[in-house]
N, C-alpha and C positions, 0 to 999 in steps of 0.2 A: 637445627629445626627439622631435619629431615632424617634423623633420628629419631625425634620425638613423635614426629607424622606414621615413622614405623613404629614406634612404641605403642602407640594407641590404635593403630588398623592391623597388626598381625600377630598373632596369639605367641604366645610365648614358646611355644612349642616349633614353631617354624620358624622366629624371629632371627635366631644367625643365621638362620642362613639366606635370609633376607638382606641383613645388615654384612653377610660377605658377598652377595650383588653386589649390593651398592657401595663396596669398595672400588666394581670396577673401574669408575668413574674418575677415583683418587687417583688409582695407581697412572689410569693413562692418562691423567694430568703431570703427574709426577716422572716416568719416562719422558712422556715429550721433555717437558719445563729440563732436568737434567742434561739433556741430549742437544736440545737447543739453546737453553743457553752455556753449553761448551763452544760452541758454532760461532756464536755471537763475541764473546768474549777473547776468540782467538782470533775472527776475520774483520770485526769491527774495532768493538772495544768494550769491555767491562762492564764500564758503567752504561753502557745501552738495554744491558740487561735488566736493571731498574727502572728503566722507563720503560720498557715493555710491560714488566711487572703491572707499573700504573694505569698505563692504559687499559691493559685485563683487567685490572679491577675494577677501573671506573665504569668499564662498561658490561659490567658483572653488575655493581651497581645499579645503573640505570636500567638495566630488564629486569630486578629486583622490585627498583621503586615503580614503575610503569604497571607493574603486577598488583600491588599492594598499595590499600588505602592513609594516607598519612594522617595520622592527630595525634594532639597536645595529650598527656597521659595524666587523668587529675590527681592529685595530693591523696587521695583514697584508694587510687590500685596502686599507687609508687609504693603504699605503705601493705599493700599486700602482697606486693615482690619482695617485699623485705621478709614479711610472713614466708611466704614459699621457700625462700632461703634456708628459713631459721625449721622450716620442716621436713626438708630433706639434711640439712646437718645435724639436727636432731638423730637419727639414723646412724646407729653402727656402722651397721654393713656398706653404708654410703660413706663415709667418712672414711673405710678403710679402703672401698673401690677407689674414692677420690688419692689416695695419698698414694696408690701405687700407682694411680696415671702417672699423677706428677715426676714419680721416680723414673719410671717407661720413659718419659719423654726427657729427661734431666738427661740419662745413660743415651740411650736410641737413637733421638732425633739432633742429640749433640753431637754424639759419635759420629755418627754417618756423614753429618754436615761439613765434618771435615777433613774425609776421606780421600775427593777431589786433588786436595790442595796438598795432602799427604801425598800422592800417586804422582804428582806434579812435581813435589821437591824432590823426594826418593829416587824417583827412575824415571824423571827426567821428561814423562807423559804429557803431549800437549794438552790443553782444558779441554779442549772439544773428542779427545780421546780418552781422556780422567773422566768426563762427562759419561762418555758410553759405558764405561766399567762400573758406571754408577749407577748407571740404568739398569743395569742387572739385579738393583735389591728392589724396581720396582716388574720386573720378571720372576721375582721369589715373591713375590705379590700375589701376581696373577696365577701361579703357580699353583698358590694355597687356594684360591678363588675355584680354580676348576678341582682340585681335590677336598672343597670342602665340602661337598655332600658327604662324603663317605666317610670322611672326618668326624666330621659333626655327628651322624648317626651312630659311629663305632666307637670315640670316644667320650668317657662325661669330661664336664667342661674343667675339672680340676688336671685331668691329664692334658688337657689339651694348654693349660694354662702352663705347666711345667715343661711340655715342650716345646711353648714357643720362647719360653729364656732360656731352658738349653742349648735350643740353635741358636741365639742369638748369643748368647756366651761363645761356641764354637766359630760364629761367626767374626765377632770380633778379634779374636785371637788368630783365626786365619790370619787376617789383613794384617796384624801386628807382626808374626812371624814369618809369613809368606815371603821367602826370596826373590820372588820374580813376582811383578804386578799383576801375570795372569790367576795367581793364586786370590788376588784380591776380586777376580771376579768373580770365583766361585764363592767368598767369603760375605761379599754386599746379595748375591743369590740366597745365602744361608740366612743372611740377613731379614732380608723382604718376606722371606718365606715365614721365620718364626716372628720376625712383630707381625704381622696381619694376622698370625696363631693366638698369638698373646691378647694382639688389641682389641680384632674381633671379640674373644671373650669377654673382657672388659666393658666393649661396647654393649652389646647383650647384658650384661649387670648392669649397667648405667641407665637403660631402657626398666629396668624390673626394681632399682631402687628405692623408686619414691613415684609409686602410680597416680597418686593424687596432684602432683608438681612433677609429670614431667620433663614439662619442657625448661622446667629451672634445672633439674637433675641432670639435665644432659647437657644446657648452657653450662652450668658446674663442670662438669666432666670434661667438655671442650678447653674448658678455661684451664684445669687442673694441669690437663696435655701440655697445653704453650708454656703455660707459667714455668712448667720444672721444664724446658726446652731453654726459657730465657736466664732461668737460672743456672743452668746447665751451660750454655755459652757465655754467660759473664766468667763463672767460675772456669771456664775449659780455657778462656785466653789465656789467663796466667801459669796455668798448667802446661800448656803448649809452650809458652813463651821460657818457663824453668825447662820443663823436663821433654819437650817434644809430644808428637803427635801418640805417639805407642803409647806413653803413658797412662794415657786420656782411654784406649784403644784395651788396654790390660782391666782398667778397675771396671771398665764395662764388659769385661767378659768375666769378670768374679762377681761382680754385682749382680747380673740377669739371671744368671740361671739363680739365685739364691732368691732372687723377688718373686720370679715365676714359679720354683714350687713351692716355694711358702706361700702364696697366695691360692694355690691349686690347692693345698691341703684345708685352707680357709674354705674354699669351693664346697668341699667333698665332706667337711664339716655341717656347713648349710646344708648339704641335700640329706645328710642322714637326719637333722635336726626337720624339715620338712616333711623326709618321709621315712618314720622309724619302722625299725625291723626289715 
């Protein structure tokens, strides 16, 4: 929703770099939560770490609800959610932004996931130290965050889409080959740096896909990200469980860079087709 709030107050023109603000927020969620729960999991115990979870949510939750007015939604707007769906899927260019979230997030947010526990078996890292090395892909984060103005203004969004699955292909393949775990912290750095390249894009298409439903377009979008994440980790346990974690750590660095400039060249396609000659 706070996507869509940017979708409809900031012109198109300044919007990523809007929507790479307001990543800052993500990533220092995402350091802390990595970093601390390494801490937890080593001094306490594991499972303490989903109940912290809980309770952040809940009371994420409850400043949510305390903000916002509650009702019943009548049989006449449920059927116009359904409308708004069937109008941004309608939509090419939405439909192919949609399918390479999913993919983003199937390789990405799989891989990374279980980095950790990689850096843990391999060379032996305690959690709360595999935690920190983890923290570094959300330091290739913040990274992109402060060099994205000059990003954003110096390259169009089709190059910028190819270079953030090329780092993130280079990325992965660090961590797979790297002999020493320090190699893996440059490699989760390489990491953070190019998905927030990549996602950011993406986000910025997802705001500009379907201006009359946006806030379904970008609900979509949201959802497109977790879905190939969940699909992504059903499929990643058995993968792990046959062939180990590099396996998993290989096809996502053959995959990303192939998703990200094939969809860059999709980009650059759009924009001659908007603005010829």
């Amino acid at each position: 929703m706070s996507m869509a709030m940017i979708g409809d107050t900031v012109p198109v023109e300044d919007r990523q770099q809007t929507l790479a603000n307001f990543l800052l927020a993500t990533i220092g969620g995402l350091i802390g939560g990595q970093w601390i729960s390494g801490l937890i999991a080593d001094f306490v115990h594991w499972r303490v770490v989903f109940g912290v979870l809980a309770i952040g949510s809940g009371l994420a939750a409850l400043l949510v609800h305390a903000q916002a007015s509650v009702r019943t939604v009548p049989v006449i707007e449920r059927c116009k959610h359904r409308a708004r769906f069937r109008t941004v899927l309608e939509v090419p260019q939405a439909r192919l932004v949609l399918a390479v979230t999913a993919i983003e997030g199937l390789f990405t947010l799989t891989g990374f996931a279980f980095v950790p526990a990689y850096l843990h078996n391999r060379f032996g890292l305690s959690l709360a130290t595999a935690g920190a090395v983890m923290a570094m892909y959300g330091v290739g984060g913040l990274a992109y965050v402060a060099l994205s103005r000059v990003l954003i203004r110096r390259l169009v969004p089709g190059v910028l889409s190819s270079l953030g699955g090329t780092l993130l292909g280079f990325a992965f393949a660090i961590v797979a080959i790297g002999p020493r775990w320090e190699w893996s912290a440059i490699g989760c750095f390489l990491g953070g740096f190019g998905f927030y390249t990549l996602h950011n894009t993406l986000q910025t298409r997802a705001t500009e896909m379907s201006p009359q439903a946006r806030g379904t377009a970008v609900g979509l979008f949201a959802a497109s990200l977790f879905l190939g994440q969940a699909v992504g980790m059903s499929v990643a346990a058995g993968v792990i469980g046959a062939f180990g974690e590099r396996t998993l750590f290989y096809a996502a660095a053959v995959v990303l860079p192939m998703l990200g400039m094939a969809f860059g060249r999709k980009l650059d396609t759009w924009a001659s087709i908007r603005c010829p000659g």
